[in-house]
Backbone as ProteinMPNN parsed JSONL, in Angstrom:
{"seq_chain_A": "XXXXXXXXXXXXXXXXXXXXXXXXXXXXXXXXXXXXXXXXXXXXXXXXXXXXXXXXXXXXXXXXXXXXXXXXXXXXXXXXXXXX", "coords_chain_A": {"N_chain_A": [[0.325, 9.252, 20.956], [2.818, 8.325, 19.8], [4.035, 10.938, 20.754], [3.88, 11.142, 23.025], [6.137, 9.15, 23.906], [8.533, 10.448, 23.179], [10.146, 12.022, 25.442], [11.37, 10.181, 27.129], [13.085, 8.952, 24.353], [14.513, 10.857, 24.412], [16.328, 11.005, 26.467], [18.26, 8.315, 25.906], [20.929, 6.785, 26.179], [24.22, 8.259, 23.778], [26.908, 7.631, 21.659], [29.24, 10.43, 21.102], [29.816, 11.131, 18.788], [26.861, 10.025, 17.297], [25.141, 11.979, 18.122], [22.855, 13.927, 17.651], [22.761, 17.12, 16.333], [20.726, 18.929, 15.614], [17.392, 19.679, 16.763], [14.704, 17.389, 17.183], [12.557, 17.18, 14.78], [8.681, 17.202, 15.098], [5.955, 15.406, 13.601], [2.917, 15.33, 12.48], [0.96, 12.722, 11.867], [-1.31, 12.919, 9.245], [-4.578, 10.54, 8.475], [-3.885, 8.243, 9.581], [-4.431, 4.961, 9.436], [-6.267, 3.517, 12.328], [-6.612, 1.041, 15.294], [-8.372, -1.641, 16.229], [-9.099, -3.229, 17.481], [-7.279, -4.355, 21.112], [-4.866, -5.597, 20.535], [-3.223, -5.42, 18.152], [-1.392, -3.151, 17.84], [1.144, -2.727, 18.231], [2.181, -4.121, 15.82], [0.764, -2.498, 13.345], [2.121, -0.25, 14.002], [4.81, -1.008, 13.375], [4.307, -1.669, 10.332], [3.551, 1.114, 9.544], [5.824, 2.866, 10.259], [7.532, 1.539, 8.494], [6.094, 1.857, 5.992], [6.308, 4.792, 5.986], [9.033, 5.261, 6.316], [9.805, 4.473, 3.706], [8.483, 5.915, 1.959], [5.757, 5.19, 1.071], [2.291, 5.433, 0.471], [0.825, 5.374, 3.05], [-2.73, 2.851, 3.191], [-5.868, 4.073, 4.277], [-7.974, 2.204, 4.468], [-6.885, -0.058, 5.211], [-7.622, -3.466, 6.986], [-8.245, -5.683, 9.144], [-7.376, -8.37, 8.571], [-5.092, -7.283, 6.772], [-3.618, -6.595, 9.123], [-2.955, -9.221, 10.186], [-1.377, -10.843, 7.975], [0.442, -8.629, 7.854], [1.739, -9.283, 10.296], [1.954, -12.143, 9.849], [4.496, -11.612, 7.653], [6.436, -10.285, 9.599], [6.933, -12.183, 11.033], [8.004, -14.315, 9.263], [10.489, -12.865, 8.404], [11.735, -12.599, 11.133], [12.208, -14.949, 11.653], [13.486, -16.053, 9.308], [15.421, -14.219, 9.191], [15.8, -11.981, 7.893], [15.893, -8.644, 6.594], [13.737, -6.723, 4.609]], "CA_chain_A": [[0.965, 8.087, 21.523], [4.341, 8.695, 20.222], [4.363, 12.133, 20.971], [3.96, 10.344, 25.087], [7.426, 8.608, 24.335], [9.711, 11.585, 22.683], [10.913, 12.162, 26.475], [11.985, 8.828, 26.445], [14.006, 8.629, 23.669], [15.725, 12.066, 24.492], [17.443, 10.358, 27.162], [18.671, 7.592, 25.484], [22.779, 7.574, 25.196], [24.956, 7.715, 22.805], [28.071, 8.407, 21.77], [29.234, 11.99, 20.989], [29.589, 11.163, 17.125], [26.264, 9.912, 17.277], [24.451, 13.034, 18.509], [22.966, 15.027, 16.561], [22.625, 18.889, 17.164], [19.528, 19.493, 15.163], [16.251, 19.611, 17.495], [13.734, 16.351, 16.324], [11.07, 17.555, 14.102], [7.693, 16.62, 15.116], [5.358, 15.936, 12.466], [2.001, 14.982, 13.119], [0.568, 12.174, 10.29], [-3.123, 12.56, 9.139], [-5.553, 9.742, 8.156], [-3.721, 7.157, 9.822], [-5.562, 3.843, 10.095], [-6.69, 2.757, 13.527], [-6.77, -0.483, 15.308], [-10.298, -1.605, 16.546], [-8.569, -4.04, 18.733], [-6.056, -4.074, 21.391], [-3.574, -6.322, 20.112], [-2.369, -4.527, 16.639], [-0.995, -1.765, 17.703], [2.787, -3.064, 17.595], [1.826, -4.305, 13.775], [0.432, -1.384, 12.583], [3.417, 0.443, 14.07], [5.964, -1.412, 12.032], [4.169, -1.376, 9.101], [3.477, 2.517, 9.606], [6.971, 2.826, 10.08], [7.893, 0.784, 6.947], [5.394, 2.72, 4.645], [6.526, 5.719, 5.659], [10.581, 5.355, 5.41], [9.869, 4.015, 2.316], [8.038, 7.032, 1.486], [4.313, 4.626, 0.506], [1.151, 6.142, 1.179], [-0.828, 4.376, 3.701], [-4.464, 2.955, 2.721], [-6.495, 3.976, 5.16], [-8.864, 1.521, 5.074], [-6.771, -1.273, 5.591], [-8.29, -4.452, 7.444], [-7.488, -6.787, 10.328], [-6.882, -9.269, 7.844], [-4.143, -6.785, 6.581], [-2.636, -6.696, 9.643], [-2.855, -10.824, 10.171], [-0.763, -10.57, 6.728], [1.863, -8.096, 8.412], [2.194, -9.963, 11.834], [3.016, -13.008, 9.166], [5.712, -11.387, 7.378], [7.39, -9.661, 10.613], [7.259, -13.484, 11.908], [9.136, -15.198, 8.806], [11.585, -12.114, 8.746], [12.222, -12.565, 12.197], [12.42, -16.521, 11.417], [15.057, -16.181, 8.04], [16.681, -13.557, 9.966], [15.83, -11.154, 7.042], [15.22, -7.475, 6.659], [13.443, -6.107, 3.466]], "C_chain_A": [[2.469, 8.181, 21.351], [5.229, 9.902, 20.507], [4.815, 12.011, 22.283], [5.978, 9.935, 24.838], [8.759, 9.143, 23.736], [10.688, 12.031, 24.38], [12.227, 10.849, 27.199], [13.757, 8.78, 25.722], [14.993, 9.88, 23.442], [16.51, 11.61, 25.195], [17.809, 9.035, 27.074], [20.484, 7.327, 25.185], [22.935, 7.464, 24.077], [26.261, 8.347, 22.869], [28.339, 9.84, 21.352], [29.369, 12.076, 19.742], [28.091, 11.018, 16.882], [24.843, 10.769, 16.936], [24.392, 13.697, 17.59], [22.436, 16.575, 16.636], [21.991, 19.4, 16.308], [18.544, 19.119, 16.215], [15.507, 18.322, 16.647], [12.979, 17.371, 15.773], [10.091, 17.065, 14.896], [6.402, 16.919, 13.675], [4.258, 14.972, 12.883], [1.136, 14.293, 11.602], [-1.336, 11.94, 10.335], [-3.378, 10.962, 8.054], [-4.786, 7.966, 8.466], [-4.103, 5.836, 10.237], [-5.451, 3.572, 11.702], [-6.97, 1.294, 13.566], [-8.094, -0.42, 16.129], [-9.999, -2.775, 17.564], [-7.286, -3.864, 19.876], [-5.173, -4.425, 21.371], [-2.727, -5.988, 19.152], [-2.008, -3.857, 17.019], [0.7, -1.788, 17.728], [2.726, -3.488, 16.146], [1.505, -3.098, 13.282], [1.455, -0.177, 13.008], [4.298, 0.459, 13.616], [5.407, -1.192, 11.253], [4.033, 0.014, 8.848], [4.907, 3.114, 9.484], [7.728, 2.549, 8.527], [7.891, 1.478, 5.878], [6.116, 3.919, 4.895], [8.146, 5.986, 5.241], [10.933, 4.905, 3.991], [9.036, 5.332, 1.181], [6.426, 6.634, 0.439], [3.606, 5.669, 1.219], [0.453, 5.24, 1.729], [-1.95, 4.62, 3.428], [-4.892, 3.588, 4.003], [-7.64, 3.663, 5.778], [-8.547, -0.248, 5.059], [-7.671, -1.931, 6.652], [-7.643, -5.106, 8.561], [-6.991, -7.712, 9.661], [-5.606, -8.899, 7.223], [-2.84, -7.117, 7.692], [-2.264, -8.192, 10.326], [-1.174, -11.028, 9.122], [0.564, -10.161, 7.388], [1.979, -9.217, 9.377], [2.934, -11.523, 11.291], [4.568, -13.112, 8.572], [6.583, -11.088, 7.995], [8.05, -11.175, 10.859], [8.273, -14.203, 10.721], [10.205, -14.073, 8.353], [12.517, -12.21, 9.612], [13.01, -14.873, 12.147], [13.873, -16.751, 10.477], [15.838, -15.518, 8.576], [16.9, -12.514, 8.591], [15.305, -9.98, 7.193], [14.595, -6.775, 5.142], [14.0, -4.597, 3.813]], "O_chain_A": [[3.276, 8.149, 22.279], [6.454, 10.017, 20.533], [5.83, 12.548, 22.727], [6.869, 10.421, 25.534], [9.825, 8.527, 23.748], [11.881, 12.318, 24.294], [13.408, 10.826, 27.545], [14.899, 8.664, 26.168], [15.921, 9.968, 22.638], [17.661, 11.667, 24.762], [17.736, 8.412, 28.133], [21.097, 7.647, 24.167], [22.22, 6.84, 23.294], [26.697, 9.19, 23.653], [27.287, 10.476, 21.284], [29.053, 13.181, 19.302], [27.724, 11.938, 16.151], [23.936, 10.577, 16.125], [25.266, 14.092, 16.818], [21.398, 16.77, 17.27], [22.449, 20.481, 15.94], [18.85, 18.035, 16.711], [15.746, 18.269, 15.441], [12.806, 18.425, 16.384], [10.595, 16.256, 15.675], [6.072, 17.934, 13.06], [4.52, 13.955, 13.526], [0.785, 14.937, 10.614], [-2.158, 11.284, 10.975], [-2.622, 10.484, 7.209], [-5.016, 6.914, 7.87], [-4.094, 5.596, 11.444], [-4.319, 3.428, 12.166], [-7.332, 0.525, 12.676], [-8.688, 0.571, 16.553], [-10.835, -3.098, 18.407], [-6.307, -3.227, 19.489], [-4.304, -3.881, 22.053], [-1.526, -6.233, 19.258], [-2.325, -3.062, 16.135], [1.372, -0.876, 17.248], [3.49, -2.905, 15.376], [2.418, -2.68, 12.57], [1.521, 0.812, 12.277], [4.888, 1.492, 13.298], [5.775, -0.069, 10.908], [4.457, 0.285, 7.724], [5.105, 3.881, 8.542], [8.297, 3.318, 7.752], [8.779, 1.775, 5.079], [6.722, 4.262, 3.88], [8.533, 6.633, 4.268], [11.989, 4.963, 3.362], [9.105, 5.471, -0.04], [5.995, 7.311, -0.495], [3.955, 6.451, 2.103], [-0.342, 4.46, 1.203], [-2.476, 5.728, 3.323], [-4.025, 3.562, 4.876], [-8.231, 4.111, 6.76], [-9.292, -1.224, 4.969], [-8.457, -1.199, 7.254], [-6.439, -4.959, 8.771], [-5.914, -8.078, 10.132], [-4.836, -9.835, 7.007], [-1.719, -7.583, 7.487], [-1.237, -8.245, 11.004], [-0.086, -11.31, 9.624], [1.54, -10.899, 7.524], [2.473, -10.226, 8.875], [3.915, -12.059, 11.806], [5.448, -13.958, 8.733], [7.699, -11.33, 7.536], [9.258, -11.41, 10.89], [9.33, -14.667, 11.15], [11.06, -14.677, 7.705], [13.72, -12.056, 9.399], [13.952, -15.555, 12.554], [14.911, -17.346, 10.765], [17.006, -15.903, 8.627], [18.051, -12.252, 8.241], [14.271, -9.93, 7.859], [15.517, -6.174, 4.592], [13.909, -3.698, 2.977]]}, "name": "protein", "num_of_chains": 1, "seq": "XXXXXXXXXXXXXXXXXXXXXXXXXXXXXXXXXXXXXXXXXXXXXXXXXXXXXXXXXXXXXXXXXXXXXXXXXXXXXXXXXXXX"}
């Protein structure tokens, strides 16, 4: 899935400081939870995101109720106008 939108974000501008003249990596992440519905999949993207710049190990048998949980915290983040 985000392998689909690497063409994408090659043509994206920027400025010429910006750029950076290493090739992306691709790195391909095992045992990543799945969503079982089709509405999570922007939640479990941030939080996938999250865990990994933070360098956590995702469970991988989080829950829907997990991602209820996230979709709360994105919302009073987005509410205080805060970023952890």
């Amino acid at each position: 899935m985000c392998v689909d939108c690497l063409p994408f974000f090659r043509t994206v501008k920027t400025t010429e400081e910006q750029r950076s003249t290493q090739p992306w990596r691709l790195e391909l992440a095992k045992d990543v939870p799945q969503q079982s519905d089709g509405i999570a999949c922007g939640v479990r993207i941030l939080a996938f995101a999250e865990y990994l710049l933070a360098g956590l190990p995702l469970c991988p048998d989080y829950t829907h109720e997990h991602v209820d949980d996230f979709r709360r915290q994105y919302a009073a983040r987005i509410f205080w106008k805060t970023v952890a």
